[in-house]
N, C-alpha and C positions, 0 to 999 in steps of 0.2 A: 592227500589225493589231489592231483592235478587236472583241473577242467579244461579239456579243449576247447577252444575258443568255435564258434561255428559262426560263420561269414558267408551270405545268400548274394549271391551275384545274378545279375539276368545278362544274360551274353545274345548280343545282337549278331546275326550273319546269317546270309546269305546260304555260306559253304561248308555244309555240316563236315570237311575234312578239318577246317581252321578249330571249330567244334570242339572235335575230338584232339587234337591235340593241344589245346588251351587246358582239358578237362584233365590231359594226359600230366601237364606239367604244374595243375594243381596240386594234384593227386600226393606227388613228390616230396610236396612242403608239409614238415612237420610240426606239429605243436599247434597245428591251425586247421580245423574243418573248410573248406571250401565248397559250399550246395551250391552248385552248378544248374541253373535253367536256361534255356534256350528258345530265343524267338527267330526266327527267320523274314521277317519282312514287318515295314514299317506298322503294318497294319497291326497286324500279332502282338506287336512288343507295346503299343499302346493301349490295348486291351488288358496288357499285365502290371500298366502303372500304377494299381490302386494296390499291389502287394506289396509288401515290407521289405524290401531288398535294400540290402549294406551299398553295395556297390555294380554300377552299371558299365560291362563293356559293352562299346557299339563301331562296328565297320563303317567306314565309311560309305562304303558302295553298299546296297540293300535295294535289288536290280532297276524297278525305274527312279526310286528315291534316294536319298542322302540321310549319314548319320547327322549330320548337322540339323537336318528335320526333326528329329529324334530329340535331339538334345535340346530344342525350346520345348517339345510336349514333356519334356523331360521336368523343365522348369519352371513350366509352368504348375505342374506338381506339387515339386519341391525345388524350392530357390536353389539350396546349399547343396545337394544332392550330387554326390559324388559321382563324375561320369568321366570315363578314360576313354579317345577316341584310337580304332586299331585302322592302320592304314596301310595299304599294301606297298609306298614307297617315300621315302621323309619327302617331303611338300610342302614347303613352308607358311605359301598361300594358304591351305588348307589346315595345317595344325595351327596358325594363327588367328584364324575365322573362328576354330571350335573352339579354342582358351579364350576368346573373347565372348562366344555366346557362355560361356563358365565351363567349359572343359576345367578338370583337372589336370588333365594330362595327356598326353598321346605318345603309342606304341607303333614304332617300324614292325609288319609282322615280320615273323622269322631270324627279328633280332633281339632278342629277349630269349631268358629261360628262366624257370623256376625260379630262384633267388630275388632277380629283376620285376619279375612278375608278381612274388610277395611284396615287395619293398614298394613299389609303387602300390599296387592297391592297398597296402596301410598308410602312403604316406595319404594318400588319395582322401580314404575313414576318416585319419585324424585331422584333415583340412579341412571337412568338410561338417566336422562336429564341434571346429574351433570356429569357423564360420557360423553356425546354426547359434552358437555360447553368445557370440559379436551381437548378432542380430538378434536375439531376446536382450542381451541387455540393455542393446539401443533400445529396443519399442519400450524396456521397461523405462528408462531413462526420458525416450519421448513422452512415455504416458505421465510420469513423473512433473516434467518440464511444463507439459499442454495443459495439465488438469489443476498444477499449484495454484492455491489461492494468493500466495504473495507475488511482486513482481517477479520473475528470472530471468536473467538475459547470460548470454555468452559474446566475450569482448575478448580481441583481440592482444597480445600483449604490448600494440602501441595505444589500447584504449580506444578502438574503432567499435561498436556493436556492430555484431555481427547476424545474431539472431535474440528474436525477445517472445517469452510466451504471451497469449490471450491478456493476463492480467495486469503484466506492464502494457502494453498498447492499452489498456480500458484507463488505467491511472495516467499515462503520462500522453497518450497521446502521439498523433503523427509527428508533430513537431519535435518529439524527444527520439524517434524511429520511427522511419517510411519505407518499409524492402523495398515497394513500388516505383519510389522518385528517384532513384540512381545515385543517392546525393552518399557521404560519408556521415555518419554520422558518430559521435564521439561521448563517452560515457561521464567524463570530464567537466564538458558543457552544463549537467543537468545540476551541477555542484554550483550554487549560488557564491560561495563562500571560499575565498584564496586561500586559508588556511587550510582548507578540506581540499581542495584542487592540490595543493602542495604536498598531502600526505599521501594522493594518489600515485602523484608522480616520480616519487621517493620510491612506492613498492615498484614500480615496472622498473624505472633504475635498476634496488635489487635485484629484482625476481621474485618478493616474498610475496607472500598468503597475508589475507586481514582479516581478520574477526570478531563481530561487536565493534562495527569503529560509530558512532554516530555522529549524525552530520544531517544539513539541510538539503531538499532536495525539491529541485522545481520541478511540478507539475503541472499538468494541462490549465490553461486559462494564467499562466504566469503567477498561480499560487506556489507554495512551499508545505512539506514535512518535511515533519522531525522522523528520522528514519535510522535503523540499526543495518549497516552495510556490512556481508560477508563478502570475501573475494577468495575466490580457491582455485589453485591451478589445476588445468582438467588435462592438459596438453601442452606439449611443450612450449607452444604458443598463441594458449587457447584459454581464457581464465572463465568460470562460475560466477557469475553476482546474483548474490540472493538479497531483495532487500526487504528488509519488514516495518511497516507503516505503523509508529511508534503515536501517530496523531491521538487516534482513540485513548491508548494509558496515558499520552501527557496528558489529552482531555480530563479524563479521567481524576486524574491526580491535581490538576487544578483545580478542577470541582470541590474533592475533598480539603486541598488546604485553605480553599474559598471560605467553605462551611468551619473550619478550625478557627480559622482566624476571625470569620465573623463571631464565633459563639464565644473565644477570649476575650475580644474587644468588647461584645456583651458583658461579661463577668467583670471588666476592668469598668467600664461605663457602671453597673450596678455599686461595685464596691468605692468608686467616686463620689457617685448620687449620695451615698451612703455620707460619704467620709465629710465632701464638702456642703452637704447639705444642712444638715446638725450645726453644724459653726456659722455658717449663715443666719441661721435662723438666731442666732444668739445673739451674733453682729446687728441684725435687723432690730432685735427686742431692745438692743443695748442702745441702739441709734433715736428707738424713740423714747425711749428714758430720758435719755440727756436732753432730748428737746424739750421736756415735759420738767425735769427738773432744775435744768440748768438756767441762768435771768435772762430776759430778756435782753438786755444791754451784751453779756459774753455771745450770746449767739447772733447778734447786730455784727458785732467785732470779728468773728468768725467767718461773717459770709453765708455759703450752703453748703458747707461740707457735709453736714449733716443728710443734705439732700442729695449730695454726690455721694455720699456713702449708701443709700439708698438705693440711688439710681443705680450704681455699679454691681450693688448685690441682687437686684432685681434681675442687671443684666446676666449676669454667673447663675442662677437659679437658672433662667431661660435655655441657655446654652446647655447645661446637665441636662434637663428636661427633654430639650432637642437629642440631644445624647443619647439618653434612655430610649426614647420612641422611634429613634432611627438603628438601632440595634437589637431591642423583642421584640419577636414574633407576636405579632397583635391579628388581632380576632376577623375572623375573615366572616363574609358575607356572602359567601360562593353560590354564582349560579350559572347555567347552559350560557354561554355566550363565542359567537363567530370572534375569532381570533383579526380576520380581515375587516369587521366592523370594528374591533376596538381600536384596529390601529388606522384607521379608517377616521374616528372620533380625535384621536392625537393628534394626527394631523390635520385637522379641523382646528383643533384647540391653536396651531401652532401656524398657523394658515397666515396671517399680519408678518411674522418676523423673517417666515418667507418670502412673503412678495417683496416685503421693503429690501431684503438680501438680492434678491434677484434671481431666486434660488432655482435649479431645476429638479423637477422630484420625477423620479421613478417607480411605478409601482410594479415587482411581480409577482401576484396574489395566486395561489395555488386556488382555482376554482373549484373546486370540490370539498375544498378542506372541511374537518370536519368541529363541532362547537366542542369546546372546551369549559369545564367548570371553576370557575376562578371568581374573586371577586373584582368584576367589570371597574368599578370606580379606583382601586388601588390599584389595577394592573395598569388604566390609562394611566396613573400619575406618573409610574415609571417609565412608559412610552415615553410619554411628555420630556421628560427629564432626558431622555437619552435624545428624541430629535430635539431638543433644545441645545442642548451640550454640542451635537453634530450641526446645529446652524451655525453657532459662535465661533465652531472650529474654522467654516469654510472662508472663504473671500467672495467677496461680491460680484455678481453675476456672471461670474465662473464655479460656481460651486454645485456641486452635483449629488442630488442624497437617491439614493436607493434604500426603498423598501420590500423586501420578499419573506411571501410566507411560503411553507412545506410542511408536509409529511412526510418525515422517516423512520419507518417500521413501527414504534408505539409512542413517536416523538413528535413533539408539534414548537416548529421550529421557527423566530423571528428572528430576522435579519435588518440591521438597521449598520447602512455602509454610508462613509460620506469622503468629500474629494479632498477632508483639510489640512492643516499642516501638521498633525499625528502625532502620537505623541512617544515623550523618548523611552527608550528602554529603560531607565533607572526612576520612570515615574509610574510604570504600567502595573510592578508587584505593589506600590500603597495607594492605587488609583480607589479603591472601596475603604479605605482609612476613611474615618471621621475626620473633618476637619482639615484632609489635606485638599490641598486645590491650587492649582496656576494660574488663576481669577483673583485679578487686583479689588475687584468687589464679591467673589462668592464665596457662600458660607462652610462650604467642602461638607456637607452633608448629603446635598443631590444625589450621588452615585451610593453611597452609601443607603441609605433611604432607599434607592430603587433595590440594591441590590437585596433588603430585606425582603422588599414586596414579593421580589421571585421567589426566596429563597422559604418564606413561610406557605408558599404554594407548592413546595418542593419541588422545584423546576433549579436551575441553573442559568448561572448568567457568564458569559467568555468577553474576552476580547484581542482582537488583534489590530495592531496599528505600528503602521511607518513612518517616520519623519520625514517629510514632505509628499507622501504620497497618499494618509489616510485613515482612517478607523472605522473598523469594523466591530459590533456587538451584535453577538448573538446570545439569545434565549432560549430556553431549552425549557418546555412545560411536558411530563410525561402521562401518556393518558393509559385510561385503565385497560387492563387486560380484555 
């Protein structure tokens, strides 16, 4: 069984003759219902805009008003809203005014019939329901774009940005996109890194899509993330960038191989204690035997070796000892204490090495912040250690240390930045090693040592640093819920 399609038109005019024979040569067309209603003056036909009609014809002439009037109350309605202007002689004036307030289309009367008159008001339906399809899927696409929590932008296919949602401007800032300043800006730029520049300029070359690429990416205040870049072509010459701020899981994942590697170096430090301690002790007992049995006259002859053996085992004892204590977790003493007084005490403690440096210090203390339970005396020692390590780094009376403290969300956060000459990439993964150090006199325990003190508070400790421009350490103490 076959349903006839039924199609509600509101027919505008003036001349109920035009009327009747509009209704005369509906009537004709088969396979299609056409319900026919009729307004006669401006006034009328906008009284009937709240009903459900498929498709609107309207005269142009409607005696002191215009269909053109019609057709913004018309649009006001509904945007996409199918409306065919009928004019009593082609006008081009006139049928180019109504297609641009959104006419569908316009009809010479008296030249059309049935046929002409289905075929446009379908083409008319289907323009205007492929129209309505465009415009939901923009707003979905807008709400999509507006409301992402990652960056998104849309970039040109020479790499100009073109438009950026709320949460890239929050991240990257005017300086990485300004609609406001008139200026060009290019998605290229925020690429710190020439090998990463290079693979972008490759895909516009081709034309190809990027998926997963990761690469660094400068943000507001001339920092960098580590970031995961999508690029997907939207339009012919119109690409997608989705980027996702990969900071937090590297964070993350350093924390964890921070704690790995501390707790191995643990077990390797314990099973040493172990190993060379025993032999030692034997070496020692053996050392004083031989003083004790061997004559006075061979040990005359000898010298003090016996005493340098001594000496040397005493020193290897020390060192293990040091080893052990700077890798477990030892016994805290924890009590309510201001994060901004302890470091507040550090640099007290460290107060002589700065003035004789020439140092300038910064402080920016979160004033509200709120007390944390730690144990005060080993958290300063770590302080200590870290502005000590950032005086030695700087040069004299150019060197600049920042201190800042924060709250983020359930995190209480210390920042300890300075201006020195930073350290390299291939030194910054065994920087918490025992024993390693770029100090012609230090014991390469310091960082290590602090990094305990954090980590037995179960806080976390980062770092980042550039060669010739600086290092930054941050600590990370989590408070309770």
């Amino acid at each position: 069984m076959i349903v006839e399609e039924k199609i509600r038109i509101l027919y505008v005019d003036d001349d109920p003759d035009d009327f009747f024979l509009v209704s005369t040569l509906l009537k004709k067309i088969a396979d299609t219902t056409y319900e026919l209603e009729g307004a006669t003056s401006l006034e009328e036909a906008i009284t009937k805009l709240d009903q459900n009609f498929d498709v609107y014809l309207v005269d142009y002439r409607l005696g002191k008003d215009t269909g053109l009037e019609l057709i913004r109350e018309i649009k006001l309605v509904r945007k996409h809203a199918p409306v065919i202007m009928l004019t009593g002689m082609a006008t081009s004036d006139i049928d180019r005014e109504a297609l641009t307030l959104g006419a569908s289309d316009y009809l010479v009367k008296g030249e059309f019939d049935a046929n002409s008159l289905d075929r446009i008001l379908r083409y008319a339906i289907r323009d205007s329901h492929l129209m309505e399809s465009l415009a939901n899927a923009a707003r979905k696409f807008r709400s999509i774009f507006e409301m992402a929590s990652d960056p998104f932008l849309l970039m040109s296919g020479e790499g100009e940005i073109l438009e950026a949602n709320p949460a890239f401007l929050n991240k990257f800032g005017k300086q990485a996109y300004d609609p406001t300043s008139g200026n060009i800006f290019y998605f290229k730029d925020l690429l710190p890194e020439e090998f990463s520049r290079k693979e972008l300029e490759g895909l516009f070359f081709d034309g190809q899509e990027l998926y997963d690429m990761e690469a660094l990416l400068t943000i507001e205040n001339g920092h960098s993330i580590n970031s995961l870049i999508s690029i997907v072509k939207q339009d012919v010459n119109i690409f997608q960038v989705l980027i996702k701020d990969l900071s937090a899981i590297k964070a993350k994942e350093e924390e964890e191989l921070n704690l790995k590697k501390f707790s191995s170096t643990g077990r390797i430090a314990r099973l040493l204690a172990h190993e060379v301690k025993n032999p030692l002790t034997t070496i020692l007992l053996s050392a004083d035997q031989l003083n004790m049995e061997l004559p006075e006259s061979v040990i005359a002859e000898s010298g003090d070796l016996i005493d340098v053996i001594r000496r040397n085992c005493d020193r290897i004892n020390h060192l293990v000892t040091q080893l052990l204590d700077s890798t477990r977790f030892s016994e805290l003493d924890s009590k309510s204490h201001s994060i901004n007084t302890l470091l507040d005490d550090a640099l007290e403690h460290t107060k002589d090495r700065i003035e004789l440096k020439g140092i300038s210090v910064q402080k920016q203390f979160q004033a509200d912040i709120c007390d944390i339970k730690v144990d005060g005396e080993k958290v300063k020692i770590a302080l200590i250690n870290l502005i000590v390590n950032a005086i030695e780094a700087m040069p004299e009376k150019s060197g600049k240390l920042l201190l800042r403290t924060s709250i983020k969300g359930n995190q209480c956060r210390i920042e300890i930045k300075d201006n020195g000459e930073g350290i390299p990439k291939e030194n910054l993964e065994r920087l918490f090693e025992p024993f390693f150090t770029s100090k012609p006199t230090g014991s390469g325990l310091g960082l290590t040592n602090t990094q305990n003190i954090i980590l037995s508070h179960g806080g976390s400790i980062r770092v980042k640093s550039e060669v010739g421009k600086g290092t930054t350490f941050l600590i990370i103490f989590n408070l309770p819920d």
